[in-house]
C-alpha positions as a LaTeX table, in Angstrom:
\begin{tabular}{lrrr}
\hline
Residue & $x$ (\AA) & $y$ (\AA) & $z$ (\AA) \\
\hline
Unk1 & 5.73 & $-6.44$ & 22.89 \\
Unk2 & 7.16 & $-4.42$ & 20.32 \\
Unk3 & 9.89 & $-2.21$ & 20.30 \\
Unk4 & 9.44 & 0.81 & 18.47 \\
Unk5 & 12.44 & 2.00 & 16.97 \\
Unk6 & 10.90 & 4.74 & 14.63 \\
Unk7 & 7.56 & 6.84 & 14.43 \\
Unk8 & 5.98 & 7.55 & 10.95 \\
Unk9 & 3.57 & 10.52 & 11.23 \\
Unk10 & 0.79 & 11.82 & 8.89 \\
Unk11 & 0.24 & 15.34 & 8.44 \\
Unk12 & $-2.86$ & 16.40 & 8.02 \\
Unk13 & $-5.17$ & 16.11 & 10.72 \\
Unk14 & $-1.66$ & 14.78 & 13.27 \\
Unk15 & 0.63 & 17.80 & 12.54 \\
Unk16 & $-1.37$ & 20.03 & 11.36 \\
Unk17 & $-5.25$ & 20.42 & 10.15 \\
Unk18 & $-5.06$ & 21.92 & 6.99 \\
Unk19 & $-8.71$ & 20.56 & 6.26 \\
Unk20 & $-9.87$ & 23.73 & 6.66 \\
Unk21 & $-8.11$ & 25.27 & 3.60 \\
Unk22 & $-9.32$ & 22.70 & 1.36 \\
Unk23 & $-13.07$ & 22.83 & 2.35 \\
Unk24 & $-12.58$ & 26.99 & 1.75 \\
Unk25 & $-10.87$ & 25.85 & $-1.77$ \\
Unk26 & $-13.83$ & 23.57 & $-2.51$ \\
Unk27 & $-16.47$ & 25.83 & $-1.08$ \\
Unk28 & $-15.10$ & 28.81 & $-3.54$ \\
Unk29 & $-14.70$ & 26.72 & $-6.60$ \\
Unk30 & $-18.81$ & 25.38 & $-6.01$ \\
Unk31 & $-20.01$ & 28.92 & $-5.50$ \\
Unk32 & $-17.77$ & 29.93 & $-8.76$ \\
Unk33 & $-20.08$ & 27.32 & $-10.00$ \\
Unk34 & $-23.32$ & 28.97 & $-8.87$ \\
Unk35 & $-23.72$ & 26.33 & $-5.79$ \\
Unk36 & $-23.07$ & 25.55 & $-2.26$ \\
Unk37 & $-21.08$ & 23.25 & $-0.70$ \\
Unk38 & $-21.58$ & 22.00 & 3.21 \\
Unk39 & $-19.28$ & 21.57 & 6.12 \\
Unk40 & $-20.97$ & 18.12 & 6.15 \\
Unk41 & $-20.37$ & 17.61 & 2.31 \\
Unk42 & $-16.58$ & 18.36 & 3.22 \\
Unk43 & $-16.91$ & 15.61 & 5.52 \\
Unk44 & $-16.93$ & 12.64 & 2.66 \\
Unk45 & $-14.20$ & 14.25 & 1.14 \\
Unk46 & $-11.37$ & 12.91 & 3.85 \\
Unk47 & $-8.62$ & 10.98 & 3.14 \\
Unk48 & $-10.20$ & 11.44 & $-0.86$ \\
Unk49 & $-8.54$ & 12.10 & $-3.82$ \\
Unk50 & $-8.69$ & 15.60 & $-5.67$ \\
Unk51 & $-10.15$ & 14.02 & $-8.83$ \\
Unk52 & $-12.61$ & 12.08 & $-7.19$ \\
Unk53 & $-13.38$ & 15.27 & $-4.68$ \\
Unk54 & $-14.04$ & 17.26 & $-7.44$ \\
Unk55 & $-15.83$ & 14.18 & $-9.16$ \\
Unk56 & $-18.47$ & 14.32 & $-6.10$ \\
Unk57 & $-19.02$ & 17.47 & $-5.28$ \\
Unk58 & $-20.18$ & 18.19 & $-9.22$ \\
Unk59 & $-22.21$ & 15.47 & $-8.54$ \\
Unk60 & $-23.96$ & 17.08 & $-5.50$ \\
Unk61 & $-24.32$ & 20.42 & $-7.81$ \\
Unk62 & $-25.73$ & 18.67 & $-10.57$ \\
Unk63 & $-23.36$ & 19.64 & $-12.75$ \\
Unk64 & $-21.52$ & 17.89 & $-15.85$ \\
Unk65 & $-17.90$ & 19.09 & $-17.08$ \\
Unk66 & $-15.79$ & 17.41 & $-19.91$ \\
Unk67 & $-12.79$ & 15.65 & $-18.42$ \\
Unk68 & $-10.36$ & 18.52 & $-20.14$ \\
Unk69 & $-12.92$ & 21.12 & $-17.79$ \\
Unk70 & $-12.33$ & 19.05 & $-14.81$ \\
Unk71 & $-8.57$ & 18.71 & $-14.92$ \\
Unk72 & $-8.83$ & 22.74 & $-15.03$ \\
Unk73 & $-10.98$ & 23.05 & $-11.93$ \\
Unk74 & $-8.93$ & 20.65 & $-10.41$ \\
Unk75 & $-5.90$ & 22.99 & $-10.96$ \\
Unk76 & $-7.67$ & 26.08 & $-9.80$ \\
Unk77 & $-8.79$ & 24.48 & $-6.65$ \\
Unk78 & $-4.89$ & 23.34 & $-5.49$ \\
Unk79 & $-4.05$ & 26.97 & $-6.30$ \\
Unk80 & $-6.19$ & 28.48 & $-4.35$ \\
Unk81 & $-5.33$ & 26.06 & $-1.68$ \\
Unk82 & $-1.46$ & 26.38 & $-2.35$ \\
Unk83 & $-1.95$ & 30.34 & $-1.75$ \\
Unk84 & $-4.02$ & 29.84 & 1.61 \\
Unk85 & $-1.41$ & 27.37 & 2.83 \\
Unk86 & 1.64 & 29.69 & 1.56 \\
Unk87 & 0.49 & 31.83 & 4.63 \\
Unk88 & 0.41 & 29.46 & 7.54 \\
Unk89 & 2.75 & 30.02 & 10.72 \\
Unk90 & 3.90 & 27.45 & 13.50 \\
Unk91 & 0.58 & 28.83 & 15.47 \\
Unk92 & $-1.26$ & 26.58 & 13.47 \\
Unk93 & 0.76 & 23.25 & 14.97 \\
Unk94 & $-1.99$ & 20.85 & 16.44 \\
Unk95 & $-1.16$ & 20.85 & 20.46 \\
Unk96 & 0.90 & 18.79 & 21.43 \\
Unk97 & 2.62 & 17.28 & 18.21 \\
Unk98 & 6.04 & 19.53 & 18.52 \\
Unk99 & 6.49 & 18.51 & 21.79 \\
Unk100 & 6.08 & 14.85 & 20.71 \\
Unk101 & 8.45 & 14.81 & 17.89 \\
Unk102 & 10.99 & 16.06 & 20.28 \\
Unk103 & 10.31 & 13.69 & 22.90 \\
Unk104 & 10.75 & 10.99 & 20.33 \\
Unk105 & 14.04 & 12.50 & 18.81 \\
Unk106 & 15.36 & 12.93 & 22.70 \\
Unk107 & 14.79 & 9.50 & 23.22 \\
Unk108 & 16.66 & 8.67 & 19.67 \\
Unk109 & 13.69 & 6.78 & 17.80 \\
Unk110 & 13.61 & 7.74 & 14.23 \\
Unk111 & 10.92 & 10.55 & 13.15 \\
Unk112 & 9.54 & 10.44 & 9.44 \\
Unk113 & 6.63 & 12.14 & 8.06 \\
Unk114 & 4.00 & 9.81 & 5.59 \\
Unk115 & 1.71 & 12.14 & 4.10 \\
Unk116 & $-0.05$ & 11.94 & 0.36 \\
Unk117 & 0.10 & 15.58 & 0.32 \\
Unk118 & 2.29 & 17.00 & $-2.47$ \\
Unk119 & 2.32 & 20.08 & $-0.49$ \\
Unk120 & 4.05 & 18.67 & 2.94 \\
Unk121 & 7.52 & 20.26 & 2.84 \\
Unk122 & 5.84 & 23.87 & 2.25 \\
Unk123 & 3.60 & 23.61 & 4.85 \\
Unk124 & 6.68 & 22.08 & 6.76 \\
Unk125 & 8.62 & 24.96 & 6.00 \\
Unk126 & 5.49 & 27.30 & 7.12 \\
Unk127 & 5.65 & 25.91 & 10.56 \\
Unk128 & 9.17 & 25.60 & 11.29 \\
Unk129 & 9.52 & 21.88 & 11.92 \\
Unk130 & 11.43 & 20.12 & 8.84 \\
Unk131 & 14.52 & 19.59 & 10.62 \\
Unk132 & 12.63 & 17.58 & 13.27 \\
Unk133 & 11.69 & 14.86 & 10.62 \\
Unk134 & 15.04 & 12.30 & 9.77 \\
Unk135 & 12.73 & 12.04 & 6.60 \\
Unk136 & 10.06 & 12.93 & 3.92 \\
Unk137 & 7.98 & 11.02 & 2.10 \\
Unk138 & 5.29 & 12.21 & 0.33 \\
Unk139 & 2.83 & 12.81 & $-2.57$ \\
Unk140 & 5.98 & 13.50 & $-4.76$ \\
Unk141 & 7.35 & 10.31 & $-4.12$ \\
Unk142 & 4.37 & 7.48 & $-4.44$ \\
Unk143 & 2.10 & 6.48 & $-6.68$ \\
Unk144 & $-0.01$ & 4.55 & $-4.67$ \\
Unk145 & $-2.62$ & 6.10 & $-2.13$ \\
Unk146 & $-3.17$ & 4.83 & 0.99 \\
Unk147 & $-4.83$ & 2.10 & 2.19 \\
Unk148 & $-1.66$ & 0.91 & 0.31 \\
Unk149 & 0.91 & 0.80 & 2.29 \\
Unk150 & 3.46 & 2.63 & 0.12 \\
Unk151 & 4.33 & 5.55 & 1.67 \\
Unk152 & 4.71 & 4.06 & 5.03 \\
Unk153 & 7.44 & 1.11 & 3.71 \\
Unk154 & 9.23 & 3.83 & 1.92 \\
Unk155 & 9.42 & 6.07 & 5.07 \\
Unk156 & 10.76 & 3.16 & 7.15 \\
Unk157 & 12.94 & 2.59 & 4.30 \\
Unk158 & 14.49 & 5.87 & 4.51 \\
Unk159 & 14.82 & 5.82 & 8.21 \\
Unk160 & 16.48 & 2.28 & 7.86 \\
Unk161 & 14.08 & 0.98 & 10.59 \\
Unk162 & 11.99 & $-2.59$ & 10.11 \\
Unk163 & 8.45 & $-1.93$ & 9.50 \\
Unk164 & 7.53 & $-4.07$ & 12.36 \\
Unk165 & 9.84 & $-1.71$ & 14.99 \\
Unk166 & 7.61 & 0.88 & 13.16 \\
Unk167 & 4.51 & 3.14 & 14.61 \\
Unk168 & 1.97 & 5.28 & 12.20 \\
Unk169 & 0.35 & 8.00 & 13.53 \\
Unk170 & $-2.87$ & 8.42 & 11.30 \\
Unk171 & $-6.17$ & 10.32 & 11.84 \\
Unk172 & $-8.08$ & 8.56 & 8.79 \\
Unk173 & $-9.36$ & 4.83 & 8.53 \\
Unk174 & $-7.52$ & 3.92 & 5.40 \\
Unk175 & $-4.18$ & 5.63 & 6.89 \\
Unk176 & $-4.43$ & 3.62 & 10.01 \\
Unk177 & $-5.01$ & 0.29 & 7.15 \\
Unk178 & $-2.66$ & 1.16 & 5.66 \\
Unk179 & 0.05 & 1.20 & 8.20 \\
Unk180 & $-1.63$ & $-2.33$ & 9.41 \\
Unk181 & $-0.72$ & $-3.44$ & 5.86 \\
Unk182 & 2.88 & $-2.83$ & 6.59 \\
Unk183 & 3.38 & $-4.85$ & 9.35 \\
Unk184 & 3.14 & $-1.30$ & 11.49 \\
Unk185 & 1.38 & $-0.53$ & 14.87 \\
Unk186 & $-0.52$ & 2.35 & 14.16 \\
Unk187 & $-1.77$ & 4.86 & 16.55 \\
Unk188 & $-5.39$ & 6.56 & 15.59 \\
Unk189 & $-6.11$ & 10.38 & 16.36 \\
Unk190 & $-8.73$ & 10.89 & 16.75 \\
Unk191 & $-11.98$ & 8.67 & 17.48 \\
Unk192 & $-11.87$ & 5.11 & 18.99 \\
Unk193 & $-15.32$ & 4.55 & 17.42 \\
Unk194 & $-13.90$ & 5.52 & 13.99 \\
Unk195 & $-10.26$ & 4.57 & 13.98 \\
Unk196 & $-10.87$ & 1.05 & 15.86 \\
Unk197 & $-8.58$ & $-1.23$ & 13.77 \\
Unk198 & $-5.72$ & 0.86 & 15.20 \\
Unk199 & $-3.61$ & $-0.71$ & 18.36 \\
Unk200 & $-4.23$ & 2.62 & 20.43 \\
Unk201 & $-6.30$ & 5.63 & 19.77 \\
Unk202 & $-5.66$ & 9.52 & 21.48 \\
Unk203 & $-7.63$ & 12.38 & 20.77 \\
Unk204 & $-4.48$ & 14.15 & 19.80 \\
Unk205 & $-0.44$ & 14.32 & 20.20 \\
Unk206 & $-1.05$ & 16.09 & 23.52 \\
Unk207 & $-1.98$ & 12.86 & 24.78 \\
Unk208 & 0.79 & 10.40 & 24.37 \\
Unk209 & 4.02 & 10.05 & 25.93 \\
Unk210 & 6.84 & 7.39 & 25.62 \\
Unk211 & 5.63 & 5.21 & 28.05 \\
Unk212 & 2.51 & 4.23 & 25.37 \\
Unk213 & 4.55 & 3.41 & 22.75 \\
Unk214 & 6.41 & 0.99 & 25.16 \\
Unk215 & 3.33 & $-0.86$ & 25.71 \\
Unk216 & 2.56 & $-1.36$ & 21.90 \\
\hline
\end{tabular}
């Protein structure tokens, strides 16, 4: 048994589900286009990069673009995305997580947040919560995505906790691989059919309390 000493936390899809936002970006930059694009489409797009998002989804519209076009598309989808997100409030905290990062501070395990979103402290900052995070790491400060460990190691760095007294919580298959490839426990959210290398999977925050990270 493990003790945990520190919890690492993705955002999107743990904290928050900012998913939305990006399938309205996508959805307005294929009908710019002249084309649809599907909740279902949206789907393949998790835990994928912007280049190779916007890569598909031309793709599924059957439409080529110079790699100068597609940087610009790229761009105009993240601002469109940057505006929706520049209006979110703490109403849009998943249930439960709040509470959780709390419960772990009051016990006086390290929190940090993991995320390869570039946008994390805004959206941070949008729902109140940055001073419940001992620290930051994301988009702006790795170059590798995840299944690569990366972010996680330099978010238990920061914390000054071992990655094996370390916990990820990760909704997405190559999160949860990733934190496996840093000696971490990870937690899923989400599906235990999906997420079933993790060491524990919850439907959301709502569901865990100290006592399951004790039996890690």
């Amino acid at each position: 048994m493990t003790t945990i000493k520190a919890c690492i936390f993705d955002l999107d899809g743990v904290i928050v589900d900012t998913a939305v936002y990006h399938y309205k970006a996508w959805k307005r930059l294929a009908n710019s286009l002249g084309f649809d694009f599907t909740e279902e489409q949206n789907e393949k797009l998790k835990g994928v990069s912007r280049v190779r998002s916007l890569e598909l989804i031309l793709q599924w519209g059957g439409i080529t673009k110079t790699p100068a076009e597609q940087e610009t598309l790229a761009t105009q989808k993240n601002t469109w995305y940057v505006d929706m997100i520049s209006h979110m409030t703490p109403a849009e905290i998943l249930p439960g997580a709040k509470e959780f990062l709390q419960v772990c501070r009051d016990a006086g395990l390290k929190t940090a947040l993991g995320s390869a979103s570039k946008n994390s402290m805004m959206i941070l900052e949008k729902i109140n919560i940055v001073g419940m995070f001992d620290a930051v790491i994301d988009g702006n400060k790795v170059s590798k995505p995840k299944p690569d460990p990366e972010v996680f190691l330099k978010g238990a760095e920061a914390v000054g906790i071992a990655p094996a007294n370390c916990v990820v919580f990760e909704d997405a298959i190559a999160g949860v691989e990733a934190a496996l490839a840093g000696g971490m426990k990870a937690i899923g959210i989400g599906s235990p059919a999906v997420l079933k290398e993790a060491d524990l999977v919850v439907s959301g925050l709502d569901k865990m309390n100290l006592e399951m990270l004790k039996e890690l």
